[in-house]
C-alpha positions in Angstrom: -1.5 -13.4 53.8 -2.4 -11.3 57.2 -6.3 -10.1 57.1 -5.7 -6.1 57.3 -8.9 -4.1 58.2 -10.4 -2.2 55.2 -9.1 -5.2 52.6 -11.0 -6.7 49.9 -10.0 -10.5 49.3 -11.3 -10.3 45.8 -9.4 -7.4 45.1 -6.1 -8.5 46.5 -6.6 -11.7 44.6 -7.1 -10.0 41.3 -3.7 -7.6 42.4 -2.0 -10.8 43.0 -3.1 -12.5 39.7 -2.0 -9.5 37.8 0.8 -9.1 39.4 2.2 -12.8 38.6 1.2 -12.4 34.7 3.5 -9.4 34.4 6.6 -11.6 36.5 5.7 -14.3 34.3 5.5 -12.1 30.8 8.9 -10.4 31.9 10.2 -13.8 31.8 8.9 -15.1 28.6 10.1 -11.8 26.5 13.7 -12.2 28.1 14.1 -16.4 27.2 16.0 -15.3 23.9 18.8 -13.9 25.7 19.6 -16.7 27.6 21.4 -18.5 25.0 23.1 -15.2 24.5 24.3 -14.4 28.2 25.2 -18.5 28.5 27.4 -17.4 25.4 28.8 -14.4 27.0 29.4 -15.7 30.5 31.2 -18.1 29.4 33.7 -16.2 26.9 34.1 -14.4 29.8 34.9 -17.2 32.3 37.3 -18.9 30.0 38.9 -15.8 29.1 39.3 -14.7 33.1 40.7 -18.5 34.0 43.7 -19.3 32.7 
């Protein structure tokens, strides 16, 4: 990360560690629909294919 004037390191790594909890809580609320979408992608692809 580029030191810019004015920046607090403590606060930008608080930002940053925040910031990564929400990605990685996004993820873990959507892992029930991957069984789904698999399910769906591939009715899809076998119905598209002949």
């Amino acid at each position: 990360m580029a030191r810019v004037a004015g920046r607090n390191v403590a606060i930008s790594w608080i930002a940053g560690v925040l910031c990564a909890g929400v990605v990685l809580a996004l993820v873990w609320f959507s892992m029930p629909i991957v069984p789904v979408m698999a399910s769906f992608v591939g009715d899809a692809l076998r119905s598209a294919l002949p």
